[in-house]
C-alpha positions as CSV (number, residue, x, y, z in Angstrom):
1,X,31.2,-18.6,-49.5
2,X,27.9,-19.3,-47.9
3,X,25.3,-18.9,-50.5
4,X,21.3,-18.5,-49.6
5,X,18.7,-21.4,-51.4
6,X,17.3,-18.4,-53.6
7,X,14.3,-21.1,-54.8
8,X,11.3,-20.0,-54.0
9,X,9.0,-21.4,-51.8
10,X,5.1,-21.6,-52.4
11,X,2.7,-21.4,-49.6
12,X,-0.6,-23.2,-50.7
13,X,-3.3,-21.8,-48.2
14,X,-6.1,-24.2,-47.8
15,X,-9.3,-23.1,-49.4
16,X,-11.4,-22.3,-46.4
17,X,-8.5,-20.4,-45.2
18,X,-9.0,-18.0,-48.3
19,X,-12.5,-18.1,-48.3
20,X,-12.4,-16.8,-44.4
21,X,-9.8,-13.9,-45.6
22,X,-12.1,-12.5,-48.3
23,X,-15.0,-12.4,-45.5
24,X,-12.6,-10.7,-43.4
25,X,-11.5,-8.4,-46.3
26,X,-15.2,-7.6,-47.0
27,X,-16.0,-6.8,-43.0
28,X,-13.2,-4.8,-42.9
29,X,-14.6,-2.6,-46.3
30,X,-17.8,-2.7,-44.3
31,X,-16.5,-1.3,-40.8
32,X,-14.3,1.3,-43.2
33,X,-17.0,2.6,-45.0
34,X,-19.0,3.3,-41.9
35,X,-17.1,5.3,-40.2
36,X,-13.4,5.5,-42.4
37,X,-10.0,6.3,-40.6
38,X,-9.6,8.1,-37.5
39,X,-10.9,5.6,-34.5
40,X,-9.0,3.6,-32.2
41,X,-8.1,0.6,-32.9
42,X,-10.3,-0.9,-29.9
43,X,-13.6,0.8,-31.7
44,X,-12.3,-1.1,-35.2
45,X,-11.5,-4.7,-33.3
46,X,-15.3,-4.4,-31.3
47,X,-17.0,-3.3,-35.2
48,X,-15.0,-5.5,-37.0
49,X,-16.1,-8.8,-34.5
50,X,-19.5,-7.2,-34.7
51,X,-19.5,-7.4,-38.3
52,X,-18.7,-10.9,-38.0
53,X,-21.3,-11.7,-35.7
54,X,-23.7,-10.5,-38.6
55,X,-21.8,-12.5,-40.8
56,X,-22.4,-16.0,-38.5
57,X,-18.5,-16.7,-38.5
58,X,-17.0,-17.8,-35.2
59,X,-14.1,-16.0,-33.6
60,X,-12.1,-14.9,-30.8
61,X,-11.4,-11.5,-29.7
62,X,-8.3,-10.7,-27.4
63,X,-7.0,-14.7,-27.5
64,X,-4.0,-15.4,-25.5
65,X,-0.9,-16.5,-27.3
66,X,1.0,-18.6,-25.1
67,X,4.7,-18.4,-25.1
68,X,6.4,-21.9,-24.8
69,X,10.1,-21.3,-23.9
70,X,12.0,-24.7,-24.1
71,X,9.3,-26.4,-22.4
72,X,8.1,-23.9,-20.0
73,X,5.1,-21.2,-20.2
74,X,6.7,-17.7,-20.2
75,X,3.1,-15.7,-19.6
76,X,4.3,-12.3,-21.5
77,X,0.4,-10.6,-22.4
78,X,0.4,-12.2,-26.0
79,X,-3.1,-11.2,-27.4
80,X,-4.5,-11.6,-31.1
81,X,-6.7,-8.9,-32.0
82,X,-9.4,-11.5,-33.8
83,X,-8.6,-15.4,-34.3
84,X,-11.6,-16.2,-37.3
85,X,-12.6,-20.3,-36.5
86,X,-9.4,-21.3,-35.4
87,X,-7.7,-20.4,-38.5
88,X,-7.4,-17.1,-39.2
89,X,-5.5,-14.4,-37.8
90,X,-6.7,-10.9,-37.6
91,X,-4.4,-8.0,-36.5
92,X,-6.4,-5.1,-36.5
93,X,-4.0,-1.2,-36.5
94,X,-5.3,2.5,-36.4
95,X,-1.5,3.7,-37.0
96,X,-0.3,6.6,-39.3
97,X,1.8,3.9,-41.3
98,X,2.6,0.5,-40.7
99,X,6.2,-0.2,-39.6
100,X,8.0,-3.6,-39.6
101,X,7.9,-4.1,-36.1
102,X,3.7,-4.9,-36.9
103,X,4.3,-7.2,-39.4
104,X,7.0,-9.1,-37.0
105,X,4.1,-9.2,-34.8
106,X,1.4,-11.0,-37.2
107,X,4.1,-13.5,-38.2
108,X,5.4,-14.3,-34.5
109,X,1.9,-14.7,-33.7
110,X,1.4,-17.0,-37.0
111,X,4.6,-19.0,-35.6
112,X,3.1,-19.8,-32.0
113,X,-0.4,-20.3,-32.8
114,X,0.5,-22.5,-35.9
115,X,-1.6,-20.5,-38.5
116,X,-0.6,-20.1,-42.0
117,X,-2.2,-17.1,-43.1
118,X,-3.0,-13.4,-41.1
119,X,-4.3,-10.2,-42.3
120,X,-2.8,-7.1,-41.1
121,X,-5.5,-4.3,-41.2
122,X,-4.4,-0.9,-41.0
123,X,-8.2,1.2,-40.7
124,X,-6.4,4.7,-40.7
125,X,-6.1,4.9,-44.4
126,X,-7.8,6.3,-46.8
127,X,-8.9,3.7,-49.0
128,X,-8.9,0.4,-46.7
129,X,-7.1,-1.8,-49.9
130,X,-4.4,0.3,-49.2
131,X,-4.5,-0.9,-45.4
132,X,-4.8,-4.8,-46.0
133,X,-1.5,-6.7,-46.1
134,X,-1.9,-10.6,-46.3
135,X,1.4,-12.0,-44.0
136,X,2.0,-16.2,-44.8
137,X,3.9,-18.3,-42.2
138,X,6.2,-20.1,-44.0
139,X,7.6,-23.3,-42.7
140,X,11.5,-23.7,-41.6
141,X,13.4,-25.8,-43.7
């Protein structure tokens, strides 16, 4: 009988990894209590980079996420919503409810981009703590 390794693995997420999510925790309370839920995502994504522009953290909005298929670039429209220094992935939603299918996303982007730590922001909630999911990449073996 096959039998799954039930140990459990810990993720340590280097410090200025963490200290980049709670700024992007705190911009995201920031855009959400400016205008709450009920925008499209694009209006959250452009406030959300604005509030890190007022913040003086670099990022990328809309970066590519190249697709290596054994060896060979398969160009399939990849984008992260926000990429914070290099480091952190942002995946900004304006969705009724999150569905699995979203956080497949975060972590197939975590996977090709090499990242080990994303936030999935929902901003159509109520409360935005109820919209922030942390999603780890953990390593194959």
């Amino acid at each position: 009988m096959y039998q799954m390794n039930t140990k459990p693995v810990k993720i340590i997420v280097p410090t200025d990894i963490e200290q980049m999510a709670t700024i992007a925790v705190d911009a995201a309370f920031a855009v959400h209590s400016e205008y709450g839920p009920g925008l499209l995502e694009s209006a959250y994504e452009a406030c959300f980079a604005q509030e890190l522009e007022f913040r003086g953290i670099k990022y990328q909005r809309q970066l590519p996420v190249p697709l290596n298929y054994k060896g060979k670039l398969v160009e399939v429209g990849f984008r992260a919503d926000v990429v914070m220094d290099g480091k952190l992935l942002i995946e900004i939603k304006a969705v009724e409810q999150v569905i699995p299918v979203h956080k497949a996303q975060v972590i197939t982007y975590l996977k090709i981009l090499k990242l080990p730590l994303g936030l999935l922001i929902n901003f159509n909630e109520l409360l935005i703590r109820d919209g922030i999911r942390r999603v780890l990449n953990f390593p194959k073996g």
